[in-house]
N, C-alpha and C positions, 0 to 999 in steps of 0.2 A: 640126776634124772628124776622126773617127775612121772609117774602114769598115771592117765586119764581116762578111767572107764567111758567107755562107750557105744552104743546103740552097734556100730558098725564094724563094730570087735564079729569077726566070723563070715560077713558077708562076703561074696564071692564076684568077682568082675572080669570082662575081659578086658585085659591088660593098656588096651591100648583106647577102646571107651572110657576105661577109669581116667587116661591121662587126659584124653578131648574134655574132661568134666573137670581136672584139677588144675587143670594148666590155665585157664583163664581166671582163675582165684586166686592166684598166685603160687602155686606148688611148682618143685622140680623136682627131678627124680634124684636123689641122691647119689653122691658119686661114689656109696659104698656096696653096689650091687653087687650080685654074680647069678649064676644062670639060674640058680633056682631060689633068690629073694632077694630085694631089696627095701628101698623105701622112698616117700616122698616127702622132702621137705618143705614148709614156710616157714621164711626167715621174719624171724621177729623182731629183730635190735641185732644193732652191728656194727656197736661202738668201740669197744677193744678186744671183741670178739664178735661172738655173738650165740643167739639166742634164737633157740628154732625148736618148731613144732615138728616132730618126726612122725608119719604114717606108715609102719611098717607093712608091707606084705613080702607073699611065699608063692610059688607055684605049685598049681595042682594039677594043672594040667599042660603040659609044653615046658619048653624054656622060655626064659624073659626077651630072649631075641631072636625068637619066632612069632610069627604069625600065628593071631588066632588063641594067645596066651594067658590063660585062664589065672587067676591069683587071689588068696582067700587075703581080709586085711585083719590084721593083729592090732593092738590095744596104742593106740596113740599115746606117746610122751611129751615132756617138754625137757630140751638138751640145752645146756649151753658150752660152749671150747672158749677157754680162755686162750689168746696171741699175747705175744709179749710187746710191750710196747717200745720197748729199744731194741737198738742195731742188733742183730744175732754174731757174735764174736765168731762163732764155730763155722768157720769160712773157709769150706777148702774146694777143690778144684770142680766138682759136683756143683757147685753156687754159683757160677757163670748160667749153667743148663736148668736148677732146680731153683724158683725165685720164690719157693712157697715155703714161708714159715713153717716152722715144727708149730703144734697150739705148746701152752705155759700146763695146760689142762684142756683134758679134750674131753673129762667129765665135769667140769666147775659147778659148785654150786649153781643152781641157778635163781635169777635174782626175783623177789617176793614180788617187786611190779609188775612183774611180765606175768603171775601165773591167771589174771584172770583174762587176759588177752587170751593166754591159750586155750582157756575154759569157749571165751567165746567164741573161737576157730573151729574147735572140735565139736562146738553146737550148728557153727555155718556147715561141716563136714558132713554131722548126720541130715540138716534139711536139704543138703543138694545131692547126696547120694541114697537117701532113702525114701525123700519124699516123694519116688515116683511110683 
């Protein structure tokens, strides 16, 4: 994990303006939420894993699946999860139902080419959410 200071470490949005503003840049919202924070991600690379830009926020006001949900955002990183690139042996009756690999590494390093891609995401970040 890398952190990447930035202008929009503190700002505060409603929940669902922030996504109308991330969602056409490529973000989604991460599938590690829960009611009171999550995150948005852009995937960067996603060759035998991959490589993504995390936006973290929290709520301040409401839950994340209400209406009207207020959320301050925390300090953007760059993550990457390593997948294993062969068959997964550990095949039991759950692997019919669950077709989603375990990652090899769900903190890997992440790799030196991608960190200025992320420098320049988290610079498109602060001009389309602050430069209003």
């Amino acid at each position: 994990m890398i952190e990447l200071p930035s202008k929009i470490e503190g700002k505060k949005f409603d929940l669902y303006k922030l996504e109308q503003k991330l969602k056409p840049i490529g973000y989604t919202i991460g599938g590690n939420w829960d009611y009171d924070h999550g995150a948005f991600d852009y995937k960067i690379d996603g060759e035998d894993g991959y490589e993504f830009l995390r936006l973290p926020f929290h709520a301040i006001d409401g839950q994340l699946d209400a209406n009207n949900c207020m959320v301050e955002l925390g300090r953007p990183f760059l993550l990457s999860h390593e997948y294993q690139s062969d068959i997964d042996q550990r095949v039991d009756a759950a692997g019919a139902f669950n077709q989603f690999q375990e990652p090899v590494d769900e903190d890997a390093s992440f790799p030196t080419q991608f960190i200025d891609n992320g420098k320049a995401l988290v610079q498109e970040l602060e001009s389309v959410l602050i430069s209003e």
